[in-house]
C-alpha positions in Angstrom: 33.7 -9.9 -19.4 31.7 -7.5 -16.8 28.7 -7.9 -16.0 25.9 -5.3 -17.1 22.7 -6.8 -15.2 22.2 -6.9 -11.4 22.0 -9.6 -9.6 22.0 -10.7 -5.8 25.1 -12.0 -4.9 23.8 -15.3 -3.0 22.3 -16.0 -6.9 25.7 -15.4 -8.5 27.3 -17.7 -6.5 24.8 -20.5 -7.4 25.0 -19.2 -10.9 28.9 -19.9 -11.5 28.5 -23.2 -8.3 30.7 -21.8 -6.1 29.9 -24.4 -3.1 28.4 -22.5 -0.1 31.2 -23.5 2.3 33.4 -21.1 0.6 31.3 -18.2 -0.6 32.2 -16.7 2.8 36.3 -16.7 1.2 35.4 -14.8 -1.9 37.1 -11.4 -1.5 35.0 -8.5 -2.7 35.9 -5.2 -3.5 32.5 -2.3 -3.2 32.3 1.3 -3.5 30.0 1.7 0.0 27.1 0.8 -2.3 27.4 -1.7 -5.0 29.6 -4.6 -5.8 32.6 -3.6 -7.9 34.8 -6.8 -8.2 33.8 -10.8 -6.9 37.7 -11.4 -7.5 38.5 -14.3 -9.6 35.3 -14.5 -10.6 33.4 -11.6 -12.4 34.2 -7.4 -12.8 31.2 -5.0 -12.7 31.2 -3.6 -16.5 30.8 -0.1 -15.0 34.6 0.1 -13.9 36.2 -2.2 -16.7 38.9 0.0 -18.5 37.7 1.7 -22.1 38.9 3.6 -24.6 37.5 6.7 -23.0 39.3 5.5 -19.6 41.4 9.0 -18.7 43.0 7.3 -15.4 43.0 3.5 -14.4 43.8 1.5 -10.9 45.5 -1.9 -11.3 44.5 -3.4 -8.3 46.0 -7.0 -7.2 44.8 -9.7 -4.7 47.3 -12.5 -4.0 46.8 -15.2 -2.1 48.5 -15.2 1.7 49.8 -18.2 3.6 46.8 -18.1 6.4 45.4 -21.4 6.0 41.4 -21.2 6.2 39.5 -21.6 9.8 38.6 -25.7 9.5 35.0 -26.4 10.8 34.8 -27.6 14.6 35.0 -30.9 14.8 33.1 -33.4 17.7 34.7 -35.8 19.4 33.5 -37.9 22.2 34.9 -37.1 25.8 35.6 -39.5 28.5 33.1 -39.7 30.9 30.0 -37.8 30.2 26.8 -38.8 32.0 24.1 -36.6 30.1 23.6 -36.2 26.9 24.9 -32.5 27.1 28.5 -33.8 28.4 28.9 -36.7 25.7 30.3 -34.2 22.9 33.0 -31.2 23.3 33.2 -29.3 20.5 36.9 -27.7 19.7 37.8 -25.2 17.1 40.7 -24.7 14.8 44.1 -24.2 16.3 44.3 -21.4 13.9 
C-alpha cells in the first residue's frame, strides 16, 4: 500500500528498522521535489496506478553484481613510534 501521510525519511527508516548501515543502499526514485518510490519498501499513494490511470510507467530495479563498499578496516603496522603511526587505515579493494 502507498503511503498518504508525509514523513521524513530518516523516521521511515526507523519506522520499518532498516539498520543505519544500509539506509545509504536504499535506491530512491523522486520527482526533483518529493519522494516517489523507497524501492522495496513503500510507493508514494500519489503515483500508485487507479482506475482513472490513462497512462502507466512499469519501472524495474534489479539488483547488479557490484558487491557493496566494506567499511575500512585498522590494522596495526609494523613499526610505528607515535600514536598517530600505530594504525593505517585501508579501504575496500572495490
Amino acid at each position: 500500500a502507498g503511503m498518504t501521510q508525509t514523513k521524513k525519511l530518516k523516521d521511515f527508516f526507523i519506522d520499518i528498522k532498516v539498520p543505519k548501515r544500509l539506509r545509504d543502499q536504499v535506491p530512491i526514485l523522486c520527482d526533483g521535489e518529493k519522494i516517489l518510490w523507497v524501492v522495496g519498501h513503500r510507493v508514494d499513494a500519489r503515483v500508485l496506478a487507479s482506475e482513472d490511470s490513462a497512462k502507466l510507467l512499469q519501472i524495474v530495479v534489479e539488483p547488479t553484481n557490484v558487491k557493496p563498499k566494506r567499511p575500512e578496516s585498522r590494522i596495526k603496522q609494523q613499526g610505528g613510534t607515535d600514536e598517530s603511526d600505530e594504525f593505517g587505515y585501508f579501504g575496500s579493494p572495490f
